[in-house]
C-alpha positions in Angstrom: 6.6 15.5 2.8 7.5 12.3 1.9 9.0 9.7 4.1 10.8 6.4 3.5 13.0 4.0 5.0 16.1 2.4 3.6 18.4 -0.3 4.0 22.3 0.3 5.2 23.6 -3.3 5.5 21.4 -5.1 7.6 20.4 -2.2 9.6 17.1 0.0 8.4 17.1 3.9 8.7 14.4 7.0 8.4 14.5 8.8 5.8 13.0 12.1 3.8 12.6 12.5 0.3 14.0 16.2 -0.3 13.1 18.2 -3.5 15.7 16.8 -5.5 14.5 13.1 -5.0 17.4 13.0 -2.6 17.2 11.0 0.5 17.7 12.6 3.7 19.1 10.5 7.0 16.4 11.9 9.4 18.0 9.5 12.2 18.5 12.3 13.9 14.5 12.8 14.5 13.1 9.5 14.8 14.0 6.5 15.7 12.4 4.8 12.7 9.4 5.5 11.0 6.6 3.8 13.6 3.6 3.8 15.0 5.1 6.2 17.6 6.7 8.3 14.5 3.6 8.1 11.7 1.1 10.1 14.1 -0.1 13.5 12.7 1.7 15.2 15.4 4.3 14.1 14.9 5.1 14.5 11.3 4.3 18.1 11.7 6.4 18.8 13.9 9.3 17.2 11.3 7.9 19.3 8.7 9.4 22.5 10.3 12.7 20.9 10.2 14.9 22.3 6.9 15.1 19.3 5.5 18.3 20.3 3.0 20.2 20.6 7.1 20.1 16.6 6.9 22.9 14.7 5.8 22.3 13.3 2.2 22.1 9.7 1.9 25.0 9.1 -0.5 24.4 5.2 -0.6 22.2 2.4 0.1 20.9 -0.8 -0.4 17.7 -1.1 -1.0 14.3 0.4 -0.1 12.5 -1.1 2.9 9.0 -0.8 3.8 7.6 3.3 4.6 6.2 2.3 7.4 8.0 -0.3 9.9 6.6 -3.5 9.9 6.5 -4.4 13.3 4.7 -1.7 14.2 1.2 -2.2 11.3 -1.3 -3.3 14.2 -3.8 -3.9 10.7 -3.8 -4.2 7.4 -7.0 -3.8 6.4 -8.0 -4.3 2.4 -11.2 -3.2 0.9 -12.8 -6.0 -1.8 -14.1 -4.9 -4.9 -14.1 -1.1 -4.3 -14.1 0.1 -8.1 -16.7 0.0 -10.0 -14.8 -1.1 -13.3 -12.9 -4.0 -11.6 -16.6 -5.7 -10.0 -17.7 -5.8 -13.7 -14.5 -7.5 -15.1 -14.9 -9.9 -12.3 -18.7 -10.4 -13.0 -19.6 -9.9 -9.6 -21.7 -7.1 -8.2 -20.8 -3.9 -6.5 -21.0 -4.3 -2.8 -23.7 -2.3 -0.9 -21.6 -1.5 1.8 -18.2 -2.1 1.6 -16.0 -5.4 2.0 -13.5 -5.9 4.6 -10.8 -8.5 4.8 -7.1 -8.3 6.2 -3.8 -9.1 5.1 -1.1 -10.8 7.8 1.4 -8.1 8.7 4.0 -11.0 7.8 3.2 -10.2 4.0 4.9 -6.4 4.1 7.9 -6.0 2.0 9.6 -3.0 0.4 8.4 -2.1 -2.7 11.3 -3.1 -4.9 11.6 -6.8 -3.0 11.3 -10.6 -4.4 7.8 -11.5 -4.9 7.5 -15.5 -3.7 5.1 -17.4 -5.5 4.0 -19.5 -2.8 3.9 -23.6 -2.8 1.1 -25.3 -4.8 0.5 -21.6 -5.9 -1.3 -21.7 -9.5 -3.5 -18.3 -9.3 -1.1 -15.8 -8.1 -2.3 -12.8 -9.1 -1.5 -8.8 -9.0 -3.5 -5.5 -7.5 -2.4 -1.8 -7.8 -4.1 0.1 -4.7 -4.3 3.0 -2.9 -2.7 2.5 0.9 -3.7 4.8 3.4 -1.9 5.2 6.6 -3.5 6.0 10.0 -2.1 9.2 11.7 -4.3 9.4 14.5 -6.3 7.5 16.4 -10.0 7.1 14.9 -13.3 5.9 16.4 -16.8 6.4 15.4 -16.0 9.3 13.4 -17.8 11.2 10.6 -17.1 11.3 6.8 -15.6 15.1 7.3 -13.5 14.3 10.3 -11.5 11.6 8.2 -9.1 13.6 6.7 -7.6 14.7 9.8 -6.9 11.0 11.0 -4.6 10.4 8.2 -0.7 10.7 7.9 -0.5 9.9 4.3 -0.6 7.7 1.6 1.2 5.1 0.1 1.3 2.7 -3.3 0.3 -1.3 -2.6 0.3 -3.9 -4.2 -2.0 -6.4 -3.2 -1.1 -10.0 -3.8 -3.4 -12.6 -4.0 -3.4 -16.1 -4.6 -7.0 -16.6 -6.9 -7.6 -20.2 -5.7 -6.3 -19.6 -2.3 -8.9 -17.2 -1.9 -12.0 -18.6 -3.6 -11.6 -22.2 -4.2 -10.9 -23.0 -0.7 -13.6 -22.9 1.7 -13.2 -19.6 4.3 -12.5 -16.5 4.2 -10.8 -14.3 1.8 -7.5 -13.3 4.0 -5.3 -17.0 3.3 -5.3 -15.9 -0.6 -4.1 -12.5 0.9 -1.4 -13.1 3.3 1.4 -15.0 1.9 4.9 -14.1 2.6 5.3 -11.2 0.1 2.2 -10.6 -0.6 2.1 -6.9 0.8 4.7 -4.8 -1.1 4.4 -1.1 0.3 6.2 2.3 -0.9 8.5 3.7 -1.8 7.8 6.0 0.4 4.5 7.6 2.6 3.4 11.0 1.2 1.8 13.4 3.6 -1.7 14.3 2.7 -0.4 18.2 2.5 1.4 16.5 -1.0 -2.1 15.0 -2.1 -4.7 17.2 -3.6 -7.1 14.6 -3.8 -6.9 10.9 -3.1 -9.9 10.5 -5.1 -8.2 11.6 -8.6 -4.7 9.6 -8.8 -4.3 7.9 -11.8 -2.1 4.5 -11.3 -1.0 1.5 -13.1 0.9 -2.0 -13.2 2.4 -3.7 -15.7 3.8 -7.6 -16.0 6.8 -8.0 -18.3 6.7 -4.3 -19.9 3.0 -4.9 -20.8 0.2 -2.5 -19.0 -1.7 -5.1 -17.2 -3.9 -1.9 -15.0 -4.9 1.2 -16.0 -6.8 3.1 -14.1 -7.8 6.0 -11.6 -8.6 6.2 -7.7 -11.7 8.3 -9.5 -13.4 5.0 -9.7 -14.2 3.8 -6.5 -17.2 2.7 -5.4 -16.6 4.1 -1.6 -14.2 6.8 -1.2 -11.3 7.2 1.2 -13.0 9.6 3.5 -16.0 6.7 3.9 -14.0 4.2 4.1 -12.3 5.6 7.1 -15.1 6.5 8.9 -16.6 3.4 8.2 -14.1 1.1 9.6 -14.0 3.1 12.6 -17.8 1.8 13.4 -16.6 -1.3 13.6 -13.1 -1.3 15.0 -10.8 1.7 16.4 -7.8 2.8 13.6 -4.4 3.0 15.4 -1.2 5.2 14.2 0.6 2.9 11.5 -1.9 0.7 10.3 -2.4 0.9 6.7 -5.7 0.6 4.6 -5.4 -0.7 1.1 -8.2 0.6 -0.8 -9.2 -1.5 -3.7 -8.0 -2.2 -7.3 -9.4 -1.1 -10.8 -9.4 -3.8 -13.6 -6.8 -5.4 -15.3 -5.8 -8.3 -12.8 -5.0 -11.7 -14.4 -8.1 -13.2 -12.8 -10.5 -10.7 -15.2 -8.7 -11.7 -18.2 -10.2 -14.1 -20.8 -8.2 -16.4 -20.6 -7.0 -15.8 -17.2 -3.0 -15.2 -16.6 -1.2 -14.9 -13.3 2.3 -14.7 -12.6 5.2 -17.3 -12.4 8.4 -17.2 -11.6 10.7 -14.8 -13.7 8.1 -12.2 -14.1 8.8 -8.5 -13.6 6.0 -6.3 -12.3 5.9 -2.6 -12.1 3.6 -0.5 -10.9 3.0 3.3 -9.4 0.6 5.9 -8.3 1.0 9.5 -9.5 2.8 11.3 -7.1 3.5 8.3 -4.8 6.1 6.8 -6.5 6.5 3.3 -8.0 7.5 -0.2 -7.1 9.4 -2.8 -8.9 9.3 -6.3 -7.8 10.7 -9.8 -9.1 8.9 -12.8 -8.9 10.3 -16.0 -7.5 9.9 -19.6 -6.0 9.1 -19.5 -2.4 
């Protein structure tokens, strides 16, 4: 199943994607798509719903976050998780995985303005893998991970280079400008996903393929990753994981490029959609 939410006006609605890439008002089964509405549970009990019994969505404005963004108690992003991308970067691959978070105040919907932020120079892109929490997990194993996610989504994972390394502290002010965490189109229930571990993505910058790469890469899977984070903090319904990047970003390239006001970036995951975003002045 895969859910979204879209704009009517200034009002934002649930939605399902049905067969026919048409979107379904599921108003009448939730409220919005929230913590409260993301949980496992939950979403299986909207799976027995006939989803052609909706009423089709005939019109709309826009494509707003998948999951609400009031309701993301953490976005937690994973540093350097694919083998390919710690080698363009010339650093080395973690032994145990990096953590830092992204302010909740960066999520947008996947087709919104990008702001380049004041005395920005180093703004950069990241295709990644979001997962979203489904169920409540603490201290649990590797195998018990799959059972603790609703689904996935496509992110892409801002950053602002000197932000983030040429200023003294930690990684998460080059990670949480406004903007900065574009999610969607829509969250696709693990059911839909054979294996997170084999999705090939991209991005481009102005019609050229910046990113090409595969989930197949990583250097901790999603399963671990899971698990791991709940050693060290419990994972709520509707907080989203963003799992990493493979190489192409602007900062890995010799010489380095990063984006600017009037660029166009594109970028998707194989069967969770794809985003299109603008760049501006913020």
């Amino acid at each position: 199943m895969k859910i979204l939410r879209y704009r009517i006006g200034d009002k934002v609605k649930p939605g399902i994607l049905d067969q026919e890439n048409k979107i379904r008002d599921a108003s009448s089964l939730v409220n919005d798509w929230d913590s409260e509405n993301v949980t496992i549970e939950k979403l299986n009990s909207v799976k027995q719903i006939e989803v052609n019994s909706l009423p089709i969505v005939e019109d709309n404005n826009g494509i707003a976050p998948c999951v609400c963004k009031k309701s993301v108690g953490k976005f937690i992003c994973i540093g350097l998780n694919y083998s390919d991308h710690a080698e363009e970067t010339g650093l080395k691959v973690p032994s145990e995985p990096i953590i830092f978070s992204k302010a909740t105040s960066a999520i947008i919907g996947p087709n919104d303005n990008v702001e380049i932020p004041r005395k920005s120079v180093k703004s950069d892109w990241e295709v990644e893998l979001g997962v979203v929490i489904g169920k409540e997990a603490k201290y649990i194993s590797e195998d018990q991970s799959q059972s603790h996610i609703a689904g996935y989504c496509v992110v892409n994972d801002l950053s602002e280079r000197e932000f983030q390394i040429e200023h003294s502290g930690q990684w998460v002010k080059g990670k949480s400008c406004d903007t900065f965490g574009p999610i969607g189109p829509y969250l696709v229930t693990t059911d839909e996903i054979v294996d997170p571990q084999n999705l090939k993505m991209w991005l481009d910058v102005n019609g050229k393929r910046m990113q090409d790469g595969s989930t197949s890469t990583m250097v901790y899977g999603v399963n671990f990753l899971i698990s791991y984070l709940s050693q060290f903090m419990s994972l709520q319904p509707g907080d989203i994981i963003s799992t990493g990047t493979p190489p192409g970003v602007g900062m890995g390239m010799n010489p380095q490029v990063f984006l600017k006001p009037g660029d166009e970036i594109q970028l998707g995951i194989d069967g969770l959609g794809q985003q299109k975003q603008n760049v501006i002045s913020g």
